[in-house]
KETOR-769574 format. One line per 10 residues: number of its first residue (from 1); their letters; for each residue x, y, z of N, C-alpha, C. Coordinates in steps of 0.02 Angstrom, whole numbers. Example, Ala and Ser with C-alpha at 12.3 -4.5 7.8 and 13.67 -1.06 7.14 Angstrom:
% residues 2
1) AS) 660/-284/390/615/-225/390/660/-165/390 ~ 642/-112/354/684/-53/357/645/2/394
This chain:
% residues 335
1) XXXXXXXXXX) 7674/1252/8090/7616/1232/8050/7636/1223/7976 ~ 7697/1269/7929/7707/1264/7881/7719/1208/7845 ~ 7794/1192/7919/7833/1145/7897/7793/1065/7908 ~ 7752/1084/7961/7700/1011/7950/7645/990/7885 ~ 7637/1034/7847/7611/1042/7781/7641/1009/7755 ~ 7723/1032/7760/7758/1000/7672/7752/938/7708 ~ 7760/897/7753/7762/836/7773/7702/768/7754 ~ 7639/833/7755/7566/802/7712/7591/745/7656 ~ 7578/685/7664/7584/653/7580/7555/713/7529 ~ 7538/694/7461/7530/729/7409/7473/733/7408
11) XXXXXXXXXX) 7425/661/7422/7349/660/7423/7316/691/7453 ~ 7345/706/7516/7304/724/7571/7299/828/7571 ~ 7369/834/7530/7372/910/7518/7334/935/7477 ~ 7315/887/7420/7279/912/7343/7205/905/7388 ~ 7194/859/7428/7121/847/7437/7124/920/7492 ~ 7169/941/7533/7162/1007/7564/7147/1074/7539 ~ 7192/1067/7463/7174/1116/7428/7096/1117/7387 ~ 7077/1059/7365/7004/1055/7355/6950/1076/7403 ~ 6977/1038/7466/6919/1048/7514/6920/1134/7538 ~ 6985/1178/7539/6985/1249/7541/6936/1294/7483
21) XXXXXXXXXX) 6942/1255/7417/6902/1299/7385/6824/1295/7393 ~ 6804/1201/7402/6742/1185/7423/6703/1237/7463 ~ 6765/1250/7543/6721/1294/7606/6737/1348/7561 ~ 6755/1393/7511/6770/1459/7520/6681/1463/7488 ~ 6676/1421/7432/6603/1432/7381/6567/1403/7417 ~ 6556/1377/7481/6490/1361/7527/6492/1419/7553 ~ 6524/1455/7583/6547/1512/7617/6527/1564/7607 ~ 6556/1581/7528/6522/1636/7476/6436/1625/7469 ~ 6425/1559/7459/6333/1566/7433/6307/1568/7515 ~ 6350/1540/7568/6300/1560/7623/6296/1638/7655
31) XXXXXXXXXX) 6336/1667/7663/6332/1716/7691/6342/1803/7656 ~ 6367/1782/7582/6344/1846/7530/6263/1858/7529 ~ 6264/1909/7515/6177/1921/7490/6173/1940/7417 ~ 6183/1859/7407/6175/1872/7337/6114/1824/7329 ~ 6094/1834/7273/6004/1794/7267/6022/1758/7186 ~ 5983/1695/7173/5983/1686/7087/5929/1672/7103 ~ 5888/1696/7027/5834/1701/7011/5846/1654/6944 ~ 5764/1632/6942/5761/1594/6866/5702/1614/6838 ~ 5750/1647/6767/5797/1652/6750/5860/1684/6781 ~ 5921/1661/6785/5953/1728/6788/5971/1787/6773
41) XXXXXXXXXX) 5983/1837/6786/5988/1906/6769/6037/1898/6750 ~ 6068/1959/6720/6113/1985/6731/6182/2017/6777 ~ 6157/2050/6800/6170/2083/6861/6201/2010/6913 ~ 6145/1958/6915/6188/1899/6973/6235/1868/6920 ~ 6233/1844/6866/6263/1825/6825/6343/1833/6816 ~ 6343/1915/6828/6411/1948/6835/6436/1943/6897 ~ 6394/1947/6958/6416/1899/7002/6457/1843/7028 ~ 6416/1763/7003/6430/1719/6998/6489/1706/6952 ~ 6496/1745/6894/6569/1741/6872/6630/1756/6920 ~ 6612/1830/6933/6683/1850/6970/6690/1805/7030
51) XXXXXXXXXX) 6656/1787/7062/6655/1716/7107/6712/1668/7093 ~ 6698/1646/7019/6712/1579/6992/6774/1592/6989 ~ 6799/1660/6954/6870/1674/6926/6904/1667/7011 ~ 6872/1714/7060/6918/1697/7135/6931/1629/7140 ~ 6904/1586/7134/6883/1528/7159/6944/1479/7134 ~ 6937/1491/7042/6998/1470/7011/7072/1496/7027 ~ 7063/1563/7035/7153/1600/7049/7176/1560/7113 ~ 7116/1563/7166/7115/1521/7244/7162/1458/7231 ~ 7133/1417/7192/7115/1357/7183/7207/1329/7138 ~ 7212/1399/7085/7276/1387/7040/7342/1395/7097
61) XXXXXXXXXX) 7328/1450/7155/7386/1459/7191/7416/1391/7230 ~ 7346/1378/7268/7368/1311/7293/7400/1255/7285 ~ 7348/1228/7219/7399/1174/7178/7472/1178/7164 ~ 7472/1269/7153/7536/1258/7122/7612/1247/7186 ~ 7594/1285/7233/7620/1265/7291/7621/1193/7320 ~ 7557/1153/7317/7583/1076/7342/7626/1030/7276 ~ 7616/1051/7217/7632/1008/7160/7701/1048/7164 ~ 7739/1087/7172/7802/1136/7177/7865/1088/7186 ~ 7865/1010/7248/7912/980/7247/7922/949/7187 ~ 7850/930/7155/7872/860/7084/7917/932/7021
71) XXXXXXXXXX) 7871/967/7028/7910/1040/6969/7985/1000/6996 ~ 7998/1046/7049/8075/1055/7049/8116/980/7049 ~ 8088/916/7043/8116/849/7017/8124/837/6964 ~ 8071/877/6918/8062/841/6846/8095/918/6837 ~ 8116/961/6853/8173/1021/6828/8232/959/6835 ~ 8248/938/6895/8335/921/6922/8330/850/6854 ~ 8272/828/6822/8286/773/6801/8314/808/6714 ~ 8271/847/6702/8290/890/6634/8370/901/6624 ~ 8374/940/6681/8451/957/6692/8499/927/6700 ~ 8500/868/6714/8564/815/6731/8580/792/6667
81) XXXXXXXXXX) 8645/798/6656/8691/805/6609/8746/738/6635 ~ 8760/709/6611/8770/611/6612/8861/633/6613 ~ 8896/699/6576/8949/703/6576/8951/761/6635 ~ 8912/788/6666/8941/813/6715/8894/800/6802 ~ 8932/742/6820/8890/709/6864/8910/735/6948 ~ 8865/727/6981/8842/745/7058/8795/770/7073 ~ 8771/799/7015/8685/826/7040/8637/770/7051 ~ 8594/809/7104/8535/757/7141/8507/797/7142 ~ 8430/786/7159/8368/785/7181/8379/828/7230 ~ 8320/892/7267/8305/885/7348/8267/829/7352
91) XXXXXXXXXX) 8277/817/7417/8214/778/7461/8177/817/7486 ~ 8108/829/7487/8072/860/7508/8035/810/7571 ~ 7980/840/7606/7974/828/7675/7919/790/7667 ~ 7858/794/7601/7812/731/7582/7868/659/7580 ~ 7824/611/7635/7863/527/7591/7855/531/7542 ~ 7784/533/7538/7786/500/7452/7841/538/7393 ~ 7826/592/7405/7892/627/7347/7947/613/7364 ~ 7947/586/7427/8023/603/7450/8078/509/7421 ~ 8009/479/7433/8031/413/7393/8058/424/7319 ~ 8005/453/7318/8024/474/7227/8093/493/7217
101) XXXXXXXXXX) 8096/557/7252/8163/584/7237/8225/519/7255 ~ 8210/490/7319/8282/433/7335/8286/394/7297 ~ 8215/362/7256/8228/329/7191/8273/351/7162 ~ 8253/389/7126/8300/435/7065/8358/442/7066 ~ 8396/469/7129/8464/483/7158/8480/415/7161 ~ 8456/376/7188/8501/293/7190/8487/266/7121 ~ 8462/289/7081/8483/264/6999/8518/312/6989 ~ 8524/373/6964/8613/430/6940/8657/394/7001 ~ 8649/365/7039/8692/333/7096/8727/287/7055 ~ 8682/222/7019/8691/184/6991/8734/190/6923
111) XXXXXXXXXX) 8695/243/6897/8722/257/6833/8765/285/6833 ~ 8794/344/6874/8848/356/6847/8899/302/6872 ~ 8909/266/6908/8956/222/6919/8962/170/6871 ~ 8929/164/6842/8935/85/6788/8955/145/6725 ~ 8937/187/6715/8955/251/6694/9053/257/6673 ~ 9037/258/6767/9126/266/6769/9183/218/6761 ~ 9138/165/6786/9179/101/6771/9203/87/6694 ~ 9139/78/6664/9149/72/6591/9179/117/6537 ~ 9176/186/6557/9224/230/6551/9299/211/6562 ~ 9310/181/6614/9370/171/6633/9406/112/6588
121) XXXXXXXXXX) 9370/53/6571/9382/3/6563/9397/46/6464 ~ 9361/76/6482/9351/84/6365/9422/125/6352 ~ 9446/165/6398/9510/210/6413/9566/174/6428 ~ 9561/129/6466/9625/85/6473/9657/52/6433 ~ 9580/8/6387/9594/-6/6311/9611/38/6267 ~ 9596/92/6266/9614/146/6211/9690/159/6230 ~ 9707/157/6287/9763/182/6303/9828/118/6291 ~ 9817/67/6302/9842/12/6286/9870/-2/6215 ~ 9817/49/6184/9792/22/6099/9836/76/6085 ~ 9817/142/6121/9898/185/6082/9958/166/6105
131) XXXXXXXXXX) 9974/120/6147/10053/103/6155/10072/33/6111 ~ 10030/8/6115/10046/-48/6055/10047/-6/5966 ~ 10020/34/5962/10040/81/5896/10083/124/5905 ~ 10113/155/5952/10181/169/5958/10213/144/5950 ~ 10246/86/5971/10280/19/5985/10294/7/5909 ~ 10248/1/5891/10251/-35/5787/10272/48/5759 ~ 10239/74/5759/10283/134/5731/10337/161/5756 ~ 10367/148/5799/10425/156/5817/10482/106/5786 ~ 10455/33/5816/10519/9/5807/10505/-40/5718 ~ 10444/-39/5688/10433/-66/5621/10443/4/5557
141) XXXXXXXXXX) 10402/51/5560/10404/102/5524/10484/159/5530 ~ 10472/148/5566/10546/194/5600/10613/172/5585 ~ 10604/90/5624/10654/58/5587/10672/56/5491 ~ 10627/34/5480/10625/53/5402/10647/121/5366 ~ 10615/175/5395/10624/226/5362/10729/263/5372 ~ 10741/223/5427/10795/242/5465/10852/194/5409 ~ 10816/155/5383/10854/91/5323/10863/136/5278 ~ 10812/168/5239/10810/199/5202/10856/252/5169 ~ 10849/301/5252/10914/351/5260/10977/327/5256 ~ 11001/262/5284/11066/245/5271/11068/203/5207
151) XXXXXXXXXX) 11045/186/5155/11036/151/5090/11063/223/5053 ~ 11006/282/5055/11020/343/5032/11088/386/5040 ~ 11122/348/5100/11219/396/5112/11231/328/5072 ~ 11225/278/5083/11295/247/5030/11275/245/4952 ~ 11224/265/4927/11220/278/4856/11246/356/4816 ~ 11276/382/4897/11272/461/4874/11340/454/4843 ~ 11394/417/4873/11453/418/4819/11464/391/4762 ~ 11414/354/4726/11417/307/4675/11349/364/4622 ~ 11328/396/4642/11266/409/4629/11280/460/4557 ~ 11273/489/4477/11290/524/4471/11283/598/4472
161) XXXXXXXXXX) 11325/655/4472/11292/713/4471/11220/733/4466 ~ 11212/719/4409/11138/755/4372/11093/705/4420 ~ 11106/695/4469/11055/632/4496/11059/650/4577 ~ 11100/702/4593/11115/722/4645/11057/766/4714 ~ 11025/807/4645/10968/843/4666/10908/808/4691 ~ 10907/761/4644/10841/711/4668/10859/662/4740 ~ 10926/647/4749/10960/613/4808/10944/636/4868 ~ 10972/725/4862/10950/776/4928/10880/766/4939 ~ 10843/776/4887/10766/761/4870/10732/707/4941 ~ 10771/647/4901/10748/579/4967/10769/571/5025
171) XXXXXXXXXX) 10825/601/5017/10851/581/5095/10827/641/5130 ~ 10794/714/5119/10764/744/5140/10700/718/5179 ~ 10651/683/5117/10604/647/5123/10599/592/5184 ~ 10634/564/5178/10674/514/5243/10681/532/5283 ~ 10718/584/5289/10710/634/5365/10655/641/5389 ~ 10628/672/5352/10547/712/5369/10519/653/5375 ~ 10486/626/5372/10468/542/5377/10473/495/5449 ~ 10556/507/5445/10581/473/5510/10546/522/5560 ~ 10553/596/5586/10542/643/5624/10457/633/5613 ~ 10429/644/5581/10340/636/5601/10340/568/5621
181) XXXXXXXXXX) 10362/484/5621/10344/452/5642/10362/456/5726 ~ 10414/468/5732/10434/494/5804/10380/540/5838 ~ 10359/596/5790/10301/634/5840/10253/625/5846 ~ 10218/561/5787/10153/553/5812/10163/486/5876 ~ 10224/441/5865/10244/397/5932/10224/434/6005 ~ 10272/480/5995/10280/527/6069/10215/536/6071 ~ 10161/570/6019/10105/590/6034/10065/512/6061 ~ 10061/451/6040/10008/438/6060/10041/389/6136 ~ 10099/395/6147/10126/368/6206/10177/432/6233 ~ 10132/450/6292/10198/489/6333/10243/494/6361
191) XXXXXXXXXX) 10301/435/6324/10351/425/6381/10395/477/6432 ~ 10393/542/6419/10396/586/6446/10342/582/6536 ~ 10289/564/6517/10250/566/6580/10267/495/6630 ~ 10289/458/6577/10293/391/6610/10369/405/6648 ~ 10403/415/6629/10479/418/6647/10504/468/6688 ~ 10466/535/6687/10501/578/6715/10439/626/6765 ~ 10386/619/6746/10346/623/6760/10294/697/6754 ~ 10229/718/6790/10174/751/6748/10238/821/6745 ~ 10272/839/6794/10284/900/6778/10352/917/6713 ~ 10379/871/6706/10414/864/6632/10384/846/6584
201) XXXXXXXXXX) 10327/822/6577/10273/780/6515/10258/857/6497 ~ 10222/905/6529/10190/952/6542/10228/1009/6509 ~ 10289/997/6507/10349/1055/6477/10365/1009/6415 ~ 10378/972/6401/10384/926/6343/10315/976/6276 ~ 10274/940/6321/10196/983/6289/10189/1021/6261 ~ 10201/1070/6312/10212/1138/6304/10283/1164/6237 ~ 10329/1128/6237/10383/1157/6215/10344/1103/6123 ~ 10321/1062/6119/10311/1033/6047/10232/1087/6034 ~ 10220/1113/6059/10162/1146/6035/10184/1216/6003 ~ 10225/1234/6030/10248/1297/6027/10288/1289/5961
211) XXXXXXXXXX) 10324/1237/5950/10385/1220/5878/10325/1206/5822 ~ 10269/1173/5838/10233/1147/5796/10199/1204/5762 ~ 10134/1243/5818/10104/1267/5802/10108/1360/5785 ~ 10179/1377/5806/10235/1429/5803/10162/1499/5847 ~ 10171/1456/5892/10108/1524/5967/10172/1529/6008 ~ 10163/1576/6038/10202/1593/6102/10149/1565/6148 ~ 10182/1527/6206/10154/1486/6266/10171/1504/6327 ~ 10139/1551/6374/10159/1563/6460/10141/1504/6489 ~ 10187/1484/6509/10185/1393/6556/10187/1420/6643 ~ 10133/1385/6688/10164/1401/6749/10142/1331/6785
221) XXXXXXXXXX) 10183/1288/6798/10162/1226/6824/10187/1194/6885 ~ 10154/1189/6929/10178/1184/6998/10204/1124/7001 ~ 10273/1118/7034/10275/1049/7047/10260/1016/7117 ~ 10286/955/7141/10267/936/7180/10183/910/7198 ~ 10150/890/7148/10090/886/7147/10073/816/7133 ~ 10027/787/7218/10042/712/7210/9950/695/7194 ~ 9971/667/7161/9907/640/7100/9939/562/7068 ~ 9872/532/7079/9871/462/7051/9891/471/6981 ~ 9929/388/6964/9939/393/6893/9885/417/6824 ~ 9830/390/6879/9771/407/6813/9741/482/6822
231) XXXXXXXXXX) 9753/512/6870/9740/593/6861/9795/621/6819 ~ 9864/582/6814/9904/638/6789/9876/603/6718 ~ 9867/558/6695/9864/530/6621/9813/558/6603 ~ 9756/595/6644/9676/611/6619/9715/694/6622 ~ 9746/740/6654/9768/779/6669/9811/795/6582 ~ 9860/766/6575/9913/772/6517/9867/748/6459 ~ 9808/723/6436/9766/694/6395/9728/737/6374 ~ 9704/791/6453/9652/844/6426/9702/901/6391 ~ 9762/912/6426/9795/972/6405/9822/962/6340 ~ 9857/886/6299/9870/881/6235/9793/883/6185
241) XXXXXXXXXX) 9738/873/6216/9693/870/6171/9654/968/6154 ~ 9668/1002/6218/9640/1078/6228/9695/1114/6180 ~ 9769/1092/6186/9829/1124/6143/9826/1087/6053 ~ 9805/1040/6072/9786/1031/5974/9725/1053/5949 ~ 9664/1082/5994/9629/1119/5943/9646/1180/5955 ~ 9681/1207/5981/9701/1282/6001/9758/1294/5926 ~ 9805/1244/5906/9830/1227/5851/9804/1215/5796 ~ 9736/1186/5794/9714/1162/5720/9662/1220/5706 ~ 9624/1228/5757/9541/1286/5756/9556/1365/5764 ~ 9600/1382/5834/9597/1421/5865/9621/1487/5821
251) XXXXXXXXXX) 9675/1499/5768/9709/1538/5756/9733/1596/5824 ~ 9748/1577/5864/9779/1604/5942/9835/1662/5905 ~ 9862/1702/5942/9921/1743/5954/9963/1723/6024 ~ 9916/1693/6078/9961/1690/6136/9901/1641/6184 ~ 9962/1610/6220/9921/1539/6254/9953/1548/6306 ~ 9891/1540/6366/9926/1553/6449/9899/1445/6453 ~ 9944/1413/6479/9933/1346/6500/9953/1343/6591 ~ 9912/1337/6638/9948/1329/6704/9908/1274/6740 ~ 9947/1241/6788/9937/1198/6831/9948/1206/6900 ~ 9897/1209/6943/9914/1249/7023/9879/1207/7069
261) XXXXXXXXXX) 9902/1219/7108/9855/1162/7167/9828/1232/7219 ~ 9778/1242/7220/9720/1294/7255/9678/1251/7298 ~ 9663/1293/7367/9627/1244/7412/9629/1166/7418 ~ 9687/1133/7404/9677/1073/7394/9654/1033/7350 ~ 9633/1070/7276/9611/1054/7232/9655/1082/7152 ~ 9670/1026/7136/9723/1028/7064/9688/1067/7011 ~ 9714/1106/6986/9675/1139/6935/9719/1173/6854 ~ 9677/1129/6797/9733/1150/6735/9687/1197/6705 ~ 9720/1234/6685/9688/1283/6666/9738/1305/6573 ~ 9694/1293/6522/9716/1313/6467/9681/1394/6430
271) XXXXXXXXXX) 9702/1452/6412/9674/1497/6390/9701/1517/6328 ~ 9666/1525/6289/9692/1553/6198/9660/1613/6193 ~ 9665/1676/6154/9656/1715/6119/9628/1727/6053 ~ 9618/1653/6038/9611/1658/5964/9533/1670/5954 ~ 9496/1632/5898/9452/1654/5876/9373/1610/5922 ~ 9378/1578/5957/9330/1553/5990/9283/1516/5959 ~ 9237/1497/6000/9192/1435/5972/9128/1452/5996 ~ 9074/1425/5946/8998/1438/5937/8994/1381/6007 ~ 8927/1394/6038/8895/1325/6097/8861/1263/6047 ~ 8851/1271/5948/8849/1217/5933/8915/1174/5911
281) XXXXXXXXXX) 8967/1219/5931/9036/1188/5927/9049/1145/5979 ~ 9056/1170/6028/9042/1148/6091/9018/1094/6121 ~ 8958/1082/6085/8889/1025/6106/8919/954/6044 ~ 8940/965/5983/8976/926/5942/9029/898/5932 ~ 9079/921/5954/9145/921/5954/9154/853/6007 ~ 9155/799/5956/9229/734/5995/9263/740/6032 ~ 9296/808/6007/9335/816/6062/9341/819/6122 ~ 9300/880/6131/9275/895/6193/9249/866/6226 ~ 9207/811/6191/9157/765/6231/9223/705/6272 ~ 9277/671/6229/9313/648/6239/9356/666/6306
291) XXXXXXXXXX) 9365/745/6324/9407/763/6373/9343/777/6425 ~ 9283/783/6414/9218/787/6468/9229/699/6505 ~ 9225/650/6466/9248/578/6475/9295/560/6529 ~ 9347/595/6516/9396/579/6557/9398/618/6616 ~ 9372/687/6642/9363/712/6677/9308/686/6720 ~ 9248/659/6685/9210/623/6727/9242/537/6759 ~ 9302/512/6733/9357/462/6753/9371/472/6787 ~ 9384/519/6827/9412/527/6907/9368/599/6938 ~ 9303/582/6929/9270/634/6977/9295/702/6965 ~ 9318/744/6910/9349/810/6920/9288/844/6861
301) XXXXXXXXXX) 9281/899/6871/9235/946/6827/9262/972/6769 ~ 9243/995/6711/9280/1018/6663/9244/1067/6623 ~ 9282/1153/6630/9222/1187/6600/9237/1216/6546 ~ 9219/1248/6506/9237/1276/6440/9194/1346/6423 ~ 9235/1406/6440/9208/1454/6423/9234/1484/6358 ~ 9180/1496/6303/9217/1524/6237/9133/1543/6206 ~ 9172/1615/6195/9131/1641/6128/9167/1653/6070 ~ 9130/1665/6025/9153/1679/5947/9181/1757/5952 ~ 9259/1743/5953/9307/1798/5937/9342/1814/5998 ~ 9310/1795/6068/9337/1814/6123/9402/1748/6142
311) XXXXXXXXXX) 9412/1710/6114/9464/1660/6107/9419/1611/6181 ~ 9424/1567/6199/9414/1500/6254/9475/1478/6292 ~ 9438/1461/6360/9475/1448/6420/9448/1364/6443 ~ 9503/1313/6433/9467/1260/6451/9481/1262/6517 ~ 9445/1228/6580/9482/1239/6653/9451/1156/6658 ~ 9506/1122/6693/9489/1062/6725/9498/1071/6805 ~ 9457/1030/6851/9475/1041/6911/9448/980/6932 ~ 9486/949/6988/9504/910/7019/9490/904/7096 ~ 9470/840/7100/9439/840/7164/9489/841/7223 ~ 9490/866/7290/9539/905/7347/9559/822/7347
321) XXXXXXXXXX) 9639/828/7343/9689/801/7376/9701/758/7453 ~ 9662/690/7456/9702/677/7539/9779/692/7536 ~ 9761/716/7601/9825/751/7645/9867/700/7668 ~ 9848/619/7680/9877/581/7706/9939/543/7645 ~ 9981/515/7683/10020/491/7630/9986/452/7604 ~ 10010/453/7531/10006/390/7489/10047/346/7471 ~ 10018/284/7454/10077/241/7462/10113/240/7381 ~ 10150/218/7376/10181/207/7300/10152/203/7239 ~ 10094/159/7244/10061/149/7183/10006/196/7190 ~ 9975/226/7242/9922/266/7226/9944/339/7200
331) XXXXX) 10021/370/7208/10043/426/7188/10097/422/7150 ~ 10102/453/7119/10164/479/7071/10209/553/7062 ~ 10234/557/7135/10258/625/7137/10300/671/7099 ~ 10303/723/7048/10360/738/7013/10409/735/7019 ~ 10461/722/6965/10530/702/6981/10562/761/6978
């Protein structure tokens, strides 16, 4: 009998719950012995109230029970969060709501896919766009500065004394120069990931974070872990972007970074010590939103637990692995 209820369209339940309170107050004036007089008294007066109040509590339970499926739609609609997608609707056992709800789900259906697409398409360009600025800073800036350094040895024997100090001076300068254009190269192109692949990119990472940002780093990274090119590039993207604010924000003492494959499902996991982050850090931060982006790029979740002082744990996870081979271009197995 219950379950044939929820099945009631919506109309037919609200008009059930009306017509329940209707018989309860035909019910009450027929067979109470209660009397109104005119005027009324008192005495019935107080009556006819406490009546009314049953009548309403009657009347509030009901509604709230048939109206209970749209609540919990317009909850799932509040809650859906555009960067962390797969939540749906129930379907409940009314059509009419139940349309409602398949509406809804076949638009987040919609949306997140044009979602993901366009995501994808804005990332490929971005990613394109940092290898063509590698490329010029490598072989235009680099080249130059690398002129520089050798201009600076053949002036050093002609050069005089008292002029010597300022010499060390530039070709110092030159150095340092040449070496940051090289690291922001490496940084915005990983030839490390491209060449040798995620599980050397991953120690590369690890080992320039540690020189840079002078933290001690526990690395534990599994190899053998076959993932499309674009999981490992969304994979090595989230972990250089979680290790430069752990470097610029965090003030850390010690950084656990690991990569494991659990149940069939890839999982990076970054943890700091340092000083942690407010949830309006959290909700603001480019950054973050940036590595939420790319995690929603290949279907994987991305969570971020941090309070203020307890240091933050970013965890990415990844959707389970087919078991079947892949062919060449869909995997990129470590070398």
């Amino acid at each position: 009998m219950r379950s044939r209820l929820k099945t009631l369209p919506l109309f037919w339940r609200l008009f059930a719950v009306n017509a329940v309170v209707l018989v309860l107050a035909f019910a009450g004036l027929v067979l109470a012995p209660v009397t109104v007089s005119a005027p009324v008294a008192a005495s019935e007066l107080v009556v006819l109230a406490a009546g009314l109040v049953c009548l309403l509590a009657v009347d509030v339970m009901l509604l709230r029970r048939a109206l209970s499926p749209l609540e919990e739609l317009a909850d799932t609609m509040r809650r859906h969060d555009p960067l962390a997608p797969g939540a749906r609707a129930d379907v409940p056992g009314d059509p009419e709501l139940a349309a409602l709800a398949n509406a809804f789900n076949d638009m987040l259906d919609r949306l997140e896919t044009e979602r993901r697409e366009s995501a994808r398409q804005a990332l490929t360009l971005q990613e394109a766009e940092r290898l063509r600025i590698a490329r010029e800073l490598h072989d235009e800036v680099g080249q130059t500065l690398t002129g520089v350094m050798l201009q600076v040895e053949g002036l050093a024997g002609a050069i005089p004394d008292e002029l010597r100090d300022q010499l060390d001076v530039l070709r110092e300068t030159a150095r340092h120069g040449t070496e940051e254009v090289r690291r922001i190269a490496r940084r915005l192109r990983p030839e490390a990931l491209e060449e040798l692949g995620l599980h050397s990119a991953m120690a590369a990472l690890a080992t320039g974070f540690e020189q840079q940002a002078r933290t001690p780093l526990d690395r534990r990274v599994a190899t053998g872990l076959r993932l499309s090119r674009e999981q490992e590039l969304v994979v090595y993207r989230v972990a250089q972007e979680a290790l430069t604010n752990v470097a610029r924000h965090a003030a850390a003492t010690h950084v656990d970074l690991g990569l494991q494959c659990e149940d069939g499902r890839t999982i990076l996991t970054i943890r700091d010590d340092g000083r942690g982050m407010s949830p309006e850090s959290l909700r603001s931060s480019n950054g973050i939103r940036g590595m939420r982006e790319r995690a929603m790029l290949i279907g994987a979740s991305l969570a971020i637990d941090s309070r203020p002082g307890l240091g933050t744990e970013v965890r990415l996870t990844l959707p389970p692995t087919p078991r079947a081979d892949d062919s060449a271009e869909d995997s990129n197995p470590d070398r």
